[in-house]
TORDRENDREN-713069 format. One record per residue: residue number from 1; x, y, z of N, C-alpha, C, O in turn. Coordinates in Angstrom, 3 decimals, always signed. Example, Ala and Ser with C-alpha at 12.3 -4.5 7.8 and 13.67 -1.06 7.14 Angstrom:
! TORDRENDREN-713069
i | n_X | n_Y | n_Z | ca_X | ca_Y | ca_Z | c_X | c_Y | c_Z | o_X | o_Y | o_Z
1 | +13.190 | -5.690 | +7.800 | +12.300 | -4.500 | +7.800 | +13.200 | -3.300 | +7.800 | +14.236 | -3.319 | +8.465
2 | +12.850 | -2.250 | +7.080 | +13.670 | -1.060 | +7.140 | +12.900 | +0.030 | +7.870 | +13.409 | +1.138 | +8.039
//
This chain:
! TORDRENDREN-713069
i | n_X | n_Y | n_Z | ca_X | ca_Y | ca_Z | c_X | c_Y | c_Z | o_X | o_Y | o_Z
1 | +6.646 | -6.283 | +43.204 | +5.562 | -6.794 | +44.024 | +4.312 | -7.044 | +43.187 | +3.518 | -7.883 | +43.613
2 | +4.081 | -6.486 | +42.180 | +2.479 | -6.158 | +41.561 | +2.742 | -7.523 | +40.300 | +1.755 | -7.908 | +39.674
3 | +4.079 | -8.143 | +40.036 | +4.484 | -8.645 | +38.845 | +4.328 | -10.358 | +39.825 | +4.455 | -11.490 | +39.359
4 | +4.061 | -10.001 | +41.061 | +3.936 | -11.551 | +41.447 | +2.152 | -12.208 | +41.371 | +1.930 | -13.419 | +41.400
5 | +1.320 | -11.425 | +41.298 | -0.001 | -11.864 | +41.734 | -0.050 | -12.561 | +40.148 | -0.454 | -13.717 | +40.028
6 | +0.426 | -11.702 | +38.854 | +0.225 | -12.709 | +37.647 | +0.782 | -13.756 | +37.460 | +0.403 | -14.706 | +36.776
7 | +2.125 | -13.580 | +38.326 | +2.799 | -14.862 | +38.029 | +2.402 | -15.911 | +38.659 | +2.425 | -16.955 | +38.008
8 | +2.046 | -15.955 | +39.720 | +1.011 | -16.925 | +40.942 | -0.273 | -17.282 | +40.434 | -0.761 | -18.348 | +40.809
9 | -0.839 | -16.615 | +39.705 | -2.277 | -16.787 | +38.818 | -1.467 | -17.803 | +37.654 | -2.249 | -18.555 | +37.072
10 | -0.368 | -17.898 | +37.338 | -0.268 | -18.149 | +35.791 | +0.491 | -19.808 | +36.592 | +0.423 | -20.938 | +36.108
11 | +0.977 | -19.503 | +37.545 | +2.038 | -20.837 | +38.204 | +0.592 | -21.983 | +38.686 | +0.572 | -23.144 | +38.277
12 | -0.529 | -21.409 | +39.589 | -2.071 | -21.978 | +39.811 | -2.404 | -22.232 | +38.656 | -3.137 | -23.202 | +38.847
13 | -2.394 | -22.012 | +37.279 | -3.623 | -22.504 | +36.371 | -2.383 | -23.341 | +35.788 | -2.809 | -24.180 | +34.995
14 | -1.096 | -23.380 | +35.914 | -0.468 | -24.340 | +34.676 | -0.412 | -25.727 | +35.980 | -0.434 | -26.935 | +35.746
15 | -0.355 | -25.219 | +36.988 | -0.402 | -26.760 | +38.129 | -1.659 | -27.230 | +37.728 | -1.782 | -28.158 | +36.928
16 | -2.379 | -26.776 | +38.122 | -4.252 | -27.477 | +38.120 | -3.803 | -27.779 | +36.592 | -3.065 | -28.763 | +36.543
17 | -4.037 | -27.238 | +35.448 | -4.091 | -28.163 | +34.095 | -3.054 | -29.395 | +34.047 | -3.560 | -30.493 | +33.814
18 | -2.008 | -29.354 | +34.192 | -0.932 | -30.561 | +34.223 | -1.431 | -31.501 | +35.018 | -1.243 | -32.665 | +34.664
19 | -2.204 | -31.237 | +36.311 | -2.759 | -32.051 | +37.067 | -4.157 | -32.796 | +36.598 | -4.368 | -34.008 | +36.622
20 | -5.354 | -31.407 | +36.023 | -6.304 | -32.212 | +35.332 | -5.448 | -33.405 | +34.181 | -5.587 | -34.628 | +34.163
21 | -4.613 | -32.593 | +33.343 | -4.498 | -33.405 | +31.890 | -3.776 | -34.998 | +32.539 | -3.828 | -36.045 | +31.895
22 | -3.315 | -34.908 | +33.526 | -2.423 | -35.729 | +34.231 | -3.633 | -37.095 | +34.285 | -3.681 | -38.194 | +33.733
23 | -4.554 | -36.337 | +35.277 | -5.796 | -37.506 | +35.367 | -6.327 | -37.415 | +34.147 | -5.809 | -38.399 | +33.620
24 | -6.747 | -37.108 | +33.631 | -7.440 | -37.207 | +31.739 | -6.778 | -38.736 | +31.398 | -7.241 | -39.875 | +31.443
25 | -5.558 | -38.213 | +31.063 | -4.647 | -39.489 | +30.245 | -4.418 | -40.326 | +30.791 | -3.378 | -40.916 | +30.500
26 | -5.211 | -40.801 | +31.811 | -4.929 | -42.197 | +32.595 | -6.131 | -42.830 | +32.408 | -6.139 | -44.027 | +32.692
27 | -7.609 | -42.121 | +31.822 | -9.109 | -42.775 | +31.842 | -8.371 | -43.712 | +30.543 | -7.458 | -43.269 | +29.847
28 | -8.871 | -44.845 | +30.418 | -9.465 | -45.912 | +29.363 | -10.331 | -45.333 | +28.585 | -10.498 | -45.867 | +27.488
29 | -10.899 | -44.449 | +28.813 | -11.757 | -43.679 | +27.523 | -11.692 | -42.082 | +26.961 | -12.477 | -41.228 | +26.550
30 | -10.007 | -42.265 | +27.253 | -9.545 | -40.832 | +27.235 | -9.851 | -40.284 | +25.666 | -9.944 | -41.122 | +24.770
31 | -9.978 | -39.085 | +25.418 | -9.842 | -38.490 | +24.282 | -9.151 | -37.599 | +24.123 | -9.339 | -36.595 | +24.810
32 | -8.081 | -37.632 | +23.144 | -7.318 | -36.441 | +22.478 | -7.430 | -35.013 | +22.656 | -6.779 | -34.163 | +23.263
33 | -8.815 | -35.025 | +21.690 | -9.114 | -33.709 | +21.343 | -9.844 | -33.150 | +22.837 | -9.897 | -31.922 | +22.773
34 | -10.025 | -33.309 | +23.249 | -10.679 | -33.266 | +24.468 | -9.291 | -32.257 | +25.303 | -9.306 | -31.053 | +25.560
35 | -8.191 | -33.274 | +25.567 | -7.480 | -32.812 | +26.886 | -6.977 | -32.115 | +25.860 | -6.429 | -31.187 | +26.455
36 | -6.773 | -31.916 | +24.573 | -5.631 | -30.946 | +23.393 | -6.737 | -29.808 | +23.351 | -6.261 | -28.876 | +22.704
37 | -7.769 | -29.567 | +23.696 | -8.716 | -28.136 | +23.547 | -8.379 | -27.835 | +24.810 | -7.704 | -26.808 | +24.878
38 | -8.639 | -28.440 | +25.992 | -8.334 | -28.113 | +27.657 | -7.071 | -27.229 | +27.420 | -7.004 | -26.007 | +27.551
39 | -6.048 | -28.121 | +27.032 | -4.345 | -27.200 | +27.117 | -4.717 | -25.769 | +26.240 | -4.658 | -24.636 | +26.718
40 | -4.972 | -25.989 | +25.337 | -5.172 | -24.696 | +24.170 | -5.488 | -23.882 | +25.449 | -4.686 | -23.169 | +26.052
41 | -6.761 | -24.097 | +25.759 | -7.445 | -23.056 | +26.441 | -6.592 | -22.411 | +27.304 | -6.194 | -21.247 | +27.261
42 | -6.259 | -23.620 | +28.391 | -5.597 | -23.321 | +29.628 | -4.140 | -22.469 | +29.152 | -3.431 | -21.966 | +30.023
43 | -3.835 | -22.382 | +27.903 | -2.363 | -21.456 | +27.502 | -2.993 | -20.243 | +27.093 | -2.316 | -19.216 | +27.137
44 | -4.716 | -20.167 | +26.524 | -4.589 | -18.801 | +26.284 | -5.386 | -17.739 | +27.506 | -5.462 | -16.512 | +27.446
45 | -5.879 | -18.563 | +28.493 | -6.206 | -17.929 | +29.993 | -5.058 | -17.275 | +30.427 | -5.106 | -16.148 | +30.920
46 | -3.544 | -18.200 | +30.206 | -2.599 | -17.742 | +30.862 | -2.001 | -16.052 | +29.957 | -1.625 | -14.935 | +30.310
47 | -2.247 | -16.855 | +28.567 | -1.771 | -15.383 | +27.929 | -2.777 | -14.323 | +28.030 | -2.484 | -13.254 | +27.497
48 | -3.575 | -14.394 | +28.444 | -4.814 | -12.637 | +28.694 | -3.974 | -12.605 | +30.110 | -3.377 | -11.546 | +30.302
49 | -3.874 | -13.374 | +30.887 | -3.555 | -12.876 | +32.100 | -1.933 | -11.980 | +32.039 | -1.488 | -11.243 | +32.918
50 | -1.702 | -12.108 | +31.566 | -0.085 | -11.660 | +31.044 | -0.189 | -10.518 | +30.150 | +0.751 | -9.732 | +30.037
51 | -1.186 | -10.393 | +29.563 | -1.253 | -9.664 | +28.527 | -2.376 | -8.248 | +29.134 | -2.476 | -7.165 | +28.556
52 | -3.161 | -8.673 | +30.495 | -3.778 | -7.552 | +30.822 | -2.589 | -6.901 | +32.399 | -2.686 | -5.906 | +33.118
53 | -2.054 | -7.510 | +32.380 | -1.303 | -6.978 | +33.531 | -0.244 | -6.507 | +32.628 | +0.278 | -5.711 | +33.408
54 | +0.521 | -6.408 | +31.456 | +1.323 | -5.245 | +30.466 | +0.369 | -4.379 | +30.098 | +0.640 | -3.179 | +30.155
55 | -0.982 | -4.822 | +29.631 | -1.264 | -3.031 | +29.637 | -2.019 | -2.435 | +30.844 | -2.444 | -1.328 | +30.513
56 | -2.328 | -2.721 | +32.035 | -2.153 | -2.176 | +33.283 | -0.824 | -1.341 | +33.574 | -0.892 | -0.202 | +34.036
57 | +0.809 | -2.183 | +33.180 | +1.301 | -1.678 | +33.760 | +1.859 | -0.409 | +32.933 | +2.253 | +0.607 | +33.506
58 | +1.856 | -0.562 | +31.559 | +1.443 | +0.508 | +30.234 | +0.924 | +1.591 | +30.262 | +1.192 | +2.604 | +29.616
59 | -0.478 | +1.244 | +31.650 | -1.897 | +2.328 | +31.492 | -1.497 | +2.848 | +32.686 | -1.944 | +3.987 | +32.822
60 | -0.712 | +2.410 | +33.783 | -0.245 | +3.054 | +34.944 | +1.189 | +4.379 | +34.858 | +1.414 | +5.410 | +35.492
61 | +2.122 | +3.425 | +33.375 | +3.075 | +4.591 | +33.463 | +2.900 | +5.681 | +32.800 | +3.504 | +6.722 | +33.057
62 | +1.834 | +5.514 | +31.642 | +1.321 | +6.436 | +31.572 | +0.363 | +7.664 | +31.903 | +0.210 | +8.797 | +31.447
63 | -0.164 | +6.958 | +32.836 | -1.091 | +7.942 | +33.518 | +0.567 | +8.664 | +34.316 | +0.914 | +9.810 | +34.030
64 | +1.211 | +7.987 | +35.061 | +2.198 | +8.873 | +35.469 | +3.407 | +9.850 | +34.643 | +4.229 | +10.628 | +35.125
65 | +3.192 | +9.532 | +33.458 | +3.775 | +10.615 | +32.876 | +2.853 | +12.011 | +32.760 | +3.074 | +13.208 | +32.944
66 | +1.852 | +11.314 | +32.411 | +0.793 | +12.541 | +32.455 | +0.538 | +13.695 | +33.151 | +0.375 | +14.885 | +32.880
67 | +0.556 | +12.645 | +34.623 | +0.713 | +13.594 | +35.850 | +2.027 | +14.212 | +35.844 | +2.029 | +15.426 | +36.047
68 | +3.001 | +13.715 | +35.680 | +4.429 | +14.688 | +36.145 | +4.703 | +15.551 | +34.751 | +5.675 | +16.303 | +34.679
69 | +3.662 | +15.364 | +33.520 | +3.790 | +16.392 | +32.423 | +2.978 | +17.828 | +32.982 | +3.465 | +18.952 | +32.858
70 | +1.620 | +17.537 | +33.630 | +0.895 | +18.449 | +33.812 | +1.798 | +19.217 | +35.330 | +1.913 | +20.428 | +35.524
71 | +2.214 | +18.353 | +36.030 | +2.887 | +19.516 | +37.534 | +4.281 | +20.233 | +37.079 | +4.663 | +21.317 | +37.518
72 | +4.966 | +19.440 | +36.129 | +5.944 | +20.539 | +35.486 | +5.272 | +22.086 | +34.744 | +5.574 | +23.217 | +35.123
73 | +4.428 | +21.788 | +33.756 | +3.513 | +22.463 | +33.377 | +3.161 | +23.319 | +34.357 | +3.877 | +24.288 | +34.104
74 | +2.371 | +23.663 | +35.546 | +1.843 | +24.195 | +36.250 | +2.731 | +25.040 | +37.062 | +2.575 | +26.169 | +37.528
75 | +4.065 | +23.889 | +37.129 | +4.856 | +25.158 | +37.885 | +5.615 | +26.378 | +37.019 | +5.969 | +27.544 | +37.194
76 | +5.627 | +25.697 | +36.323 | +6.590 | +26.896 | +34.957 | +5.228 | +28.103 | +34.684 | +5.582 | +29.243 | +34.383
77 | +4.118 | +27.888 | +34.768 | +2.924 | +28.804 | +34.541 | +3.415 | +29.223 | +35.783 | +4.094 | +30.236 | +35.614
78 | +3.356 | +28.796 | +37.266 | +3.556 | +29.835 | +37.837 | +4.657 | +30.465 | +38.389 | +4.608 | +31.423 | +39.161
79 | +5.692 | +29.887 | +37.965 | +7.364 | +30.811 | +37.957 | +7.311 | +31.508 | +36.845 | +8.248 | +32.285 | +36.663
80 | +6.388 | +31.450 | +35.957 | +6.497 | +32.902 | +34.486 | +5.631 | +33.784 | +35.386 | +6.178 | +34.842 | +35.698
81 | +4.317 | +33.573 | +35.907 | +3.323 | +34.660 | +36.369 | +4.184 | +35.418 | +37.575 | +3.910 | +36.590 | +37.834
82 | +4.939 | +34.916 | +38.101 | +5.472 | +35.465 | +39.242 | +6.746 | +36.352 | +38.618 | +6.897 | +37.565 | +38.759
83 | +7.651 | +35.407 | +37.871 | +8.372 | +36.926 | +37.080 | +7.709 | +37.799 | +36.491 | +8.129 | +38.956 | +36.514
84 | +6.414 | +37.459 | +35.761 | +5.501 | +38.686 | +35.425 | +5.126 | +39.654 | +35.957 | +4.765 | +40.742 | +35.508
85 | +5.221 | +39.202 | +37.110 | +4.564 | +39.912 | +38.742 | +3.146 | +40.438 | +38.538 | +2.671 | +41.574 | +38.550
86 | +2.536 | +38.986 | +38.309 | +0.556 | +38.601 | +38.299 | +0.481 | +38.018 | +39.294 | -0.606 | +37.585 | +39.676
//
């Protein structure tokens, strides 16, 4: 579910650019470098967007290891204190 909002962000910006570059290359006073900086761009918007939703999902499994390191942790402290009988 969480792997569709980037892909819908990334499917919206490659329609709209194909569509700008689409109208670009039809002006009589089109320029190259112009719609060839637009694409650049428009591929590396798409790659941050791709690239911050892997380490979201990076920074999420790790926070959940974290957590299920520290509640293992906590219970073994208190199944030793209780065989200790503290």
């Amino acid at each position: 579910m969480r792997k569709i909002i980037p892909l819908a962000f990334g499917i919206i910006i490659v329609l709209s650019a194909v569509y700008i570059v689409k109208l670009s290359s039809g002006k009589p006073d089109k320029d190259i470098l112009e719609i060839g900086t637009f694409v650049v761009l428009t591929l590396t918007l798409i790659v941050l967007v791709f690239y911050a939703y892997n380490t979201n999902l990076l920074a999420s499994i790790g926070q959940l290891r974290w957590e299920s390191y520290l509640i293992c942790q906590f219970w073994w402290l208190q199944a030793l204190l209780i065989v200790q009988g503290h």
